[in-house]
PyMOL CGO cylinders between C-alpha atoms (Angstrom):
from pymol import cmd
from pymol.cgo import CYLINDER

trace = [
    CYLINDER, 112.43, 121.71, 92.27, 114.28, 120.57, 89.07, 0.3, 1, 1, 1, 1, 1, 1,
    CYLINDER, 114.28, 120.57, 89.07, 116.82, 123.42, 89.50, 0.3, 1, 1, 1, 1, 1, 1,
    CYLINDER, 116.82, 123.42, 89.50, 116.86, 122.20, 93.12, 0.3, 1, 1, 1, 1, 1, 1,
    CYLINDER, 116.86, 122.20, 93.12, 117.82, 118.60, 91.90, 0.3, 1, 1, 1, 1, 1, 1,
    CYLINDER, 117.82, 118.60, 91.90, 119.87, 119.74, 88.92, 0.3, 1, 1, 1, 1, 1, 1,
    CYLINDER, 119.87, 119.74, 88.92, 123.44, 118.55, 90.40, 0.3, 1, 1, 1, 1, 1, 1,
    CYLINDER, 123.44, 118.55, 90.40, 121.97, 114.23, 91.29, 0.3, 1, 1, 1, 1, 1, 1,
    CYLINDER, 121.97, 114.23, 91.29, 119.54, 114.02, 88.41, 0.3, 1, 1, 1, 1, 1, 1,
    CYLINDER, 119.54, 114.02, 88.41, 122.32, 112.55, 86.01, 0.3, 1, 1, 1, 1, 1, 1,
    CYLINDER, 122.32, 112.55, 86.01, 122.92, 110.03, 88.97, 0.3, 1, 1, 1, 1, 1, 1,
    CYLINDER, 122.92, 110.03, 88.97, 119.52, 108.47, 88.14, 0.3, 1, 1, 1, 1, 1, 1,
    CYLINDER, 119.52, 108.47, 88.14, 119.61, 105.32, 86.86, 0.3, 1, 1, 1, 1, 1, 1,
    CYLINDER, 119.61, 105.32, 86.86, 115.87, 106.30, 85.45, 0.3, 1, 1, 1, 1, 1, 1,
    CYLINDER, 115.87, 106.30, 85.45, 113.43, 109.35, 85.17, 0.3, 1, 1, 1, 1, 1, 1,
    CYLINDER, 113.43, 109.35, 85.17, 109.97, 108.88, 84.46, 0.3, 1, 1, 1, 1, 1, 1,
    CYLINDER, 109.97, 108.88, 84.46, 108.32, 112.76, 82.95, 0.3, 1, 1, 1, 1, 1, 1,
    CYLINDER, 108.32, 112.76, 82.95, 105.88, 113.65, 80.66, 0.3, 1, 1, 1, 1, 1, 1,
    CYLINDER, 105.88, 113.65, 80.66, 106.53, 115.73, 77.41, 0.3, 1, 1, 1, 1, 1, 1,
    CYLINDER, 106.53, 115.73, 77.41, 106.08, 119.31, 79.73, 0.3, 1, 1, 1, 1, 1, 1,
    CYLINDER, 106.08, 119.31, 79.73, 107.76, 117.92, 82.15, 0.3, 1, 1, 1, 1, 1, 1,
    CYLINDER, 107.76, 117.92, 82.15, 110.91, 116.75, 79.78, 0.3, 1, 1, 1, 1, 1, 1,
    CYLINDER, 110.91, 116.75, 79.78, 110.87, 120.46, 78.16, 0.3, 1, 1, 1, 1, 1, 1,
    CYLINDER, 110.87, 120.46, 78.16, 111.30, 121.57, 81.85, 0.3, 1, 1, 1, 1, 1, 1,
    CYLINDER, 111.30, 121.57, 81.85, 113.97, 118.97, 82.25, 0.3, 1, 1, 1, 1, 1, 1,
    CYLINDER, 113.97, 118.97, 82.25, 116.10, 119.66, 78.88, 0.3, 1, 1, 1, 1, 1, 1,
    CYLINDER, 116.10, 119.66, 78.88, 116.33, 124.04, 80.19, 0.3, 1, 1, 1, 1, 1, 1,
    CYLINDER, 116.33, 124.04, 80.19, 117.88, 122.24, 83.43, 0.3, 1, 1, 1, 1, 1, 1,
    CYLINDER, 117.88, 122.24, 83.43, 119.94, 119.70, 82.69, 0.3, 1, 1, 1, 1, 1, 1,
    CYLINDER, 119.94, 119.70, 82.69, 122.08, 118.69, 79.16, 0.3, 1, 1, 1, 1, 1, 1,
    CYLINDER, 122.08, 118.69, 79.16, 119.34, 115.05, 78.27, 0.3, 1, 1, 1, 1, 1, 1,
    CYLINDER, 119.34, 115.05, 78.27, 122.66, 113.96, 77.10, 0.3, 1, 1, 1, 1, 1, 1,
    CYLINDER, 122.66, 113.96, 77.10, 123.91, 113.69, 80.59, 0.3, 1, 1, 1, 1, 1, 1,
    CYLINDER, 123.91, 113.69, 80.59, 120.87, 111.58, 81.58, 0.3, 1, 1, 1, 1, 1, 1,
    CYLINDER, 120.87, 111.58, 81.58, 120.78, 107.72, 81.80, 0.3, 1, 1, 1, 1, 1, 1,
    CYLINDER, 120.78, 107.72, 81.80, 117.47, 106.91, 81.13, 0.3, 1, 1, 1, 1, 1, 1,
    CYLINDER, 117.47, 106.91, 81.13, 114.68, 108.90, 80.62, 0.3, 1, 1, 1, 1, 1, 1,
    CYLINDER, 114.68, 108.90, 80.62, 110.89, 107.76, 80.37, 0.3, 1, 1, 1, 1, 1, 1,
    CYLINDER, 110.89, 107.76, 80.37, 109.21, 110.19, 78.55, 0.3, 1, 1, 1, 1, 1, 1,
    CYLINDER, 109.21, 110.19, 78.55, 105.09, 110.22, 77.97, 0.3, 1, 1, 1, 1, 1, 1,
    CYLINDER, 105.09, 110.22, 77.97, 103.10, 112.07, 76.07, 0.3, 1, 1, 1, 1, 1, 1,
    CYLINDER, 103.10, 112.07, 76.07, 99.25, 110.96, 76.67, 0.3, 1, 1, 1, 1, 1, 1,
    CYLINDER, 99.25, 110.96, 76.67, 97.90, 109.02, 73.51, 0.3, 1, 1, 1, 1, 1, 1,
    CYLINDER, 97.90, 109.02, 73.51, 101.15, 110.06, 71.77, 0.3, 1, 1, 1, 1, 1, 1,
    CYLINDER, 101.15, 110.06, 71.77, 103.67, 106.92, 71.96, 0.3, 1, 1, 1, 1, 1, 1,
    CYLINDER, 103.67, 106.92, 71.96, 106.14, 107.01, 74.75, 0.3, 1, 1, 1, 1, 1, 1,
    CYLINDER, 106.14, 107.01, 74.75, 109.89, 106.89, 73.89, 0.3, 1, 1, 1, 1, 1, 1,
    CYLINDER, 109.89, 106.89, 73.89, 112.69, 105.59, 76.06, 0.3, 1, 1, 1, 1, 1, 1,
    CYLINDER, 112.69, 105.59, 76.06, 115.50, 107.88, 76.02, 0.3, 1, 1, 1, 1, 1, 1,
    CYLINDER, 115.50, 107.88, 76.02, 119.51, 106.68, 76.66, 0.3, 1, 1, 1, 1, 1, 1,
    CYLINDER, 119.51, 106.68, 76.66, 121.64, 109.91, 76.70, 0.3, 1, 1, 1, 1, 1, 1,
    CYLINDER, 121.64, 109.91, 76.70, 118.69, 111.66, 75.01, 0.3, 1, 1, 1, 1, 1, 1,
    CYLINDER, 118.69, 111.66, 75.01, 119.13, 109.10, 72.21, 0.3, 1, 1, 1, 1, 1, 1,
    CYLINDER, 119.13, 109.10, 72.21, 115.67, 107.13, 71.86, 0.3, 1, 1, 1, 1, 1, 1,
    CYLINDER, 115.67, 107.13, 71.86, 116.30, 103.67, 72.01, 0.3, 1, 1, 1, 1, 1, 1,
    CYLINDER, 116.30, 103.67, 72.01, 112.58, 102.27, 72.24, 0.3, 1, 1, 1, 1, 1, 1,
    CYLINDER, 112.58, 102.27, 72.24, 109.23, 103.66, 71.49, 0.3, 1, 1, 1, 1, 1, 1,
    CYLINDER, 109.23, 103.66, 71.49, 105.57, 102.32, 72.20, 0.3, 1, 1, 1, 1, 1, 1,
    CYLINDER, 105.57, 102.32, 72.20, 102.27, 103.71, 71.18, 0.3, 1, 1, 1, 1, 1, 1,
    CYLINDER, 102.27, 103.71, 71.18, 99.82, 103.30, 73.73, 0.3, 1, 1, 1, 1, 1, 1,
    CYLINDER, 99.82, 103.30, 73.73, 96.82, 101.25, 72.48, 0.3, 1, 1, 1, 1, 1, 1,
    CYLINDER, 96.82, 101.25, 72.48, 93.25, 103.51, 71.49, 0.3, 1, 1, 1, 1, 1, 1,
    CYLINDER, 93.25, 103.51, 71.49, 91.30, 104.01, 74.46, 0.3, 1, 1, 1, 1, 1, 1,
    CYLINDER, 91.30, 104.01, 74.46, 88.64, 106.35, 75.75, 0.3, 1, 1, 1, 1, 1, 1,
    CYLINDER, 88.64, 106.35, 75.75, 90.01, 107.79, 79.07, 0.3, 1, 1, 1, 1, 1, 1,
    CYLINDER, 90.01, 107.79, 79.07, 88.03, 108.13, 81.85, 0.3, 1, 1, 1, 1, 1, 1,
    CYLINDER, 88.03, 108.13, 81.85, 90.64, 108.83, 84.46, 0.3, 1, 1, 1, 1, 1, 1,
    CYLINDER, 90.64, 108.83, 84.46, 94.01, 110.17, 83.96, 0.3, 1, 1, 1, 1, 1, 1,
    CYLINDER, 94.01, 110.17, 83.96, 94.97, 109.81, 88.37, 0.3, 1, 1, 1, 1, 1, 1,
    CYLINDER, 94.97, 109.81, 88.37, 97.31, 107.13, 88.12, 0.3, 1, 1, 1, 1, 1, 1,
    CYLINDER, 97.31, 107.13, 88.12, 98.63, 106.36, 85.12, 0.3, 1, 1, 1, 1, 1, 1,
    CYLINDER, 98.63, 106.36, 85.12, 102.26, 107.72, 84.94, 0.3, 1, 1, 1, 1, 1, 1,
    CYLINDER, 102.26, 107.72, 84.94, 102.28, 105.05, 88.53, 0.3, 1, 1, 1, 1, 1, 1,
    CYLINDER, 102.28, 105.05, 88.53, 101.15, 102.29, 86.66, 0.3, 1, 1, 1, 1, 1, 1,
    CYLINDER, 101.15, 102.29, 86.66, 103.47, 103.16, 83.85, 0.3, 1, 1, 1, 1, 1, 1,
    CYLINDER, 103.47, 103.16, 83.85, 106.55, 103.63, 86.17, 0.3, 1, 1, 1, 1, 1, 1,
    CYLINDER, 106.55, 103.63, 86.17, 105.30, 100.04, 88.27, 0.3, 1, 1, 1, 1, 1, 1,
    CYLINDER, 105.30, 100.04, 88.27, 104.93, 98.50, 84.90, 0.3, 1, 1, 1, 1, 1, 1,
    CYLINDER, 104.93, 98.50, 84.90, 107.91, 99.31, 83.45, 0.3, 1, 1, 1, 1, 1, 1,
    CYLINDER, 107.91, 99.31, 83.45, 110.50, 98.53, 86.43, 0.3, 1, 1, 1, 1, 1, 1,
    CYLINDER, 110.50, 98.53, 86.43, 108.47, 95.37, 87.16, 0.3, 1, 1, 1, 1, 1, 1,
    CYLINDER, 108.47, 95.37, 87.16, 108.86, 93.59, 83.83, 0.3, 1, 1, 1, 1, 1, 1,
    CYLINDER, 108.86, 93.59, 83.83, 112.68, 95.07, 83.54, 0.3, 1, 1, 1, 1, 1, 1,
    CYLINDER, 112.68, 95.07, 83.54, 113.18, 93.17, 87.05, 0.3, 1, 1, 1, 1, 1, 1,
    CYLINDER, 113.18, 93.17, 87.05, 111.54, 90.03, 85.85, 0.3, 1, 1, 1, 1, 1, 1,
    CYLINDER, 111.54, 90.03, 85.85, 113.76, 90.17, 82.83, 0.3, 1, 1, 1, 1, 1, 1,
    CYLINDER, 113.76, 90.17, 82.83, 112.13, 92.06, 79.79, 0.3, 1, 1, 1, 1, 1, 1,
    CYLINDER, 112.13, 92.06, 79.79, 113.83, 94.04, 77.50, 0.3, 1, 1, 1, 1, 1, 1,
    CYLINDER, 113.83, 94.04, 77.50, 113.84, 97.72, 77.69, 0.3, 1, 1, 1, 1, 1, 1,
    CYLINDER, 113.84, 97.72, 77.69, 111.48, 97.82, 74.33, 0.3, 1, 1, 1, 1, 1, 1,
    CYLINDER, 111.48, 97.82, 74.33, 109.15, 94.71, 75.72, 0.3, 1, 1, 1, 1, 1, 1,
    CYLINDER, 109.15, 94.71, 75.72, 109.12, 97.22, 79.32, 0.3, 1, 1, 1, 1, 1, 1,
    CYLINDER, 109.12, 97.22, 79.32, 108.21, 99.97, 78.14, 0.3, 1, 1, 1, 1, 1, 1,
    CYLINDER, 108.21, 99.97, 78.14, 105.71, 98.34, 75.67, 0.3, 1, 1, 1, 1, 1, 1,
    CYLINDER, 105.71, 98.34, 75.67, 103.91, 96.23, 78.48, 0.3, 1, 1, 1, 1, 1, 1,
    CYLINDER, 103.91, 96.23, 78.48, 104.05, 99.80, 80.38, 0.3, 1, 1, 1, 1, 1, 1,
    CYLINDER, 104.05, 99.80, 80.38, 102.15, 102.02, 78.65, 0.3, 1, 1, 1, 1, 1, 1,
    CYLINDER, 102.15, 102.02, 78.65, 99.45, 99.03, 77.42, 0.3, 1, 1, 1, 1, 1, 1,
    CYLINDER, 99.45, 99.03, 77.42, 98.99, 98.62, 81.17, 0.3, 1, 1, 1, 1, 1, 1,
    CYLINDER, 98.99, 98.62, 81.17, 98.78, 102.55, 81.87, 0.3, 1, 1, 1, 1, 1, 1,
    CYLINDER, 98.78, 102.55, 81.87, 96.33, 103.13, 79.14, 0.3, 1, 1, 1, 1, 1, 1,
    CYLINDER, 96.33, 103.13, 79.14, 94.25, 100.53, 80.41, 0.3, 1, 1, 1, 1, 1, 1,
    CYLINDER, 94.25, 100.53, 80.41, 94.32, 101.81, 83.53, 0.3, 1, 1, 1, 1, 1, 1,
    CYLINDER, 94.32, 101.81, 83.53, 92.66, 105.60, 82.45, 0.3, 1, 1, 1, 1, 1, 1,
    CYLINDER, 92.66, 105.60, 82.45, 89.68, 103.43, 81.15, 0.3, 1, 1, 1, 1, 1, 1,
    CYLINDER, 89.68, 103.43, 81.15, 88.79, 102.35, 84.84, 0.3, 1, 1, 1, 1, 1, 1,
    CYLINDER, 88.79, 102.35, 84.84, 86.73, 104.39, 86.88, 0.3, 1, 1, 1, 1, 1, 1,
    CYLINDER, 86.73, 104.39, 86.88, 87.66, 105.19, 90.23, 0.3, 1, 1, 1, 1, 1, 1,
    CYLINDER, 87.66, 105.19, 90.23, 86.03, 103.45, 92.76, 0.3, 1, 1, 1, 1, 1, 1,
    CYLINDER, 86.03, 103.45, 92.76, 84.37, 105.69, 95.36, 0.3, 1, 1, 1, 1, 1, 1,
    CYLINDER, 84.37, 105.69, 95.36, 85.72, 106.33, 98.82, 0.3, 1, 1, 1, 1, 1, 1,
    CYLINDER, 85.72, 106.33, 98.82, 83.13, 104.73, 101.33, 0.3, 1, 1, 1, 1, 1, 1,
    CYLINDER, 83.13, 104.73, 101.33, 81.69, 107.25, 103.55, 0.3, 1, 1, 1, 1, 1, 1,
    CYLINDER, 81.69, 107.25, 103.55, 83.27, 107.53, 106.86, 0.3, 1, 1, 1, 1, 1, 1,
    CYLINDER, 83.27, 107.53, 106.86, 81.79, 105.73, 109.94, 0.3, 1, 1, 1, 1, 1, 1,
    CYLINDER, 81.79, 105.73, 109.94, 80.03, 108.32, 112.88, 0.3, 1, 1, 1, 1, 1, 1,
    CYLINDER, 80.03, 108.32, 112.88, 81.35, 107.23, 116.37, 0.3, 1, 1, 1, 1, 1, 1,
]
cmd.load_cgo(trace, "trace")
């Protein structure tokens, strides 16, 4: 799909990938054509790229994950919510991946069972 996408990705005002998924990106694209890229790495810290120049960086506090579904959302949501209310990239991206590593500490709460007619 990136090779698909290839031609609009440096039209993005913002990616969001993970460190595979930024590899994968790099063979497609030049990162120095690229706004804004998001890039996580799991308990690694998470760097903001501009032009594939980082320009902010936040470790993600020590947890013990219990669920990994979700968290790149939370971290995307996160991130684009504080930058609308105002944050700086750096404050963003830190409040991002506190709030996504919190979130793989939460178990999932179970699906109820469906209803017979």
């Amino acid at each position: 799909m990136l090779a698909a996408a290839a031609s609009w990705l440096p039209a993005a005002d913002l990616i969001f990938v993970n460190a595979a998924e930024y590899r994968l990106l790099a063979r497609t694209v030049a990162p120095a054509t690229l706004n804004a890229v998001i890039v996580t790495d799991g308990p690694r810290p998470a760097r903001l790229l501009h032009h594939a120049r980082p320009v902010a960086e936040a470790c993600p506090p020590t947890t013990k994950a219990v669920e990994l579904t979700g968290a790149g959302d939370t971290l995307a949501g996160t991130f684009l919510a504080r930058r609308l209310a105002g944050a700086t990239p750096a404050a963003a991206l830190e409040a991002a991946v506190t709030a996504a590593a919190h979130h793989t500490t939460t178990r999932p709460r179970p699906l109820p069972a469906p209803h017979s007619p």
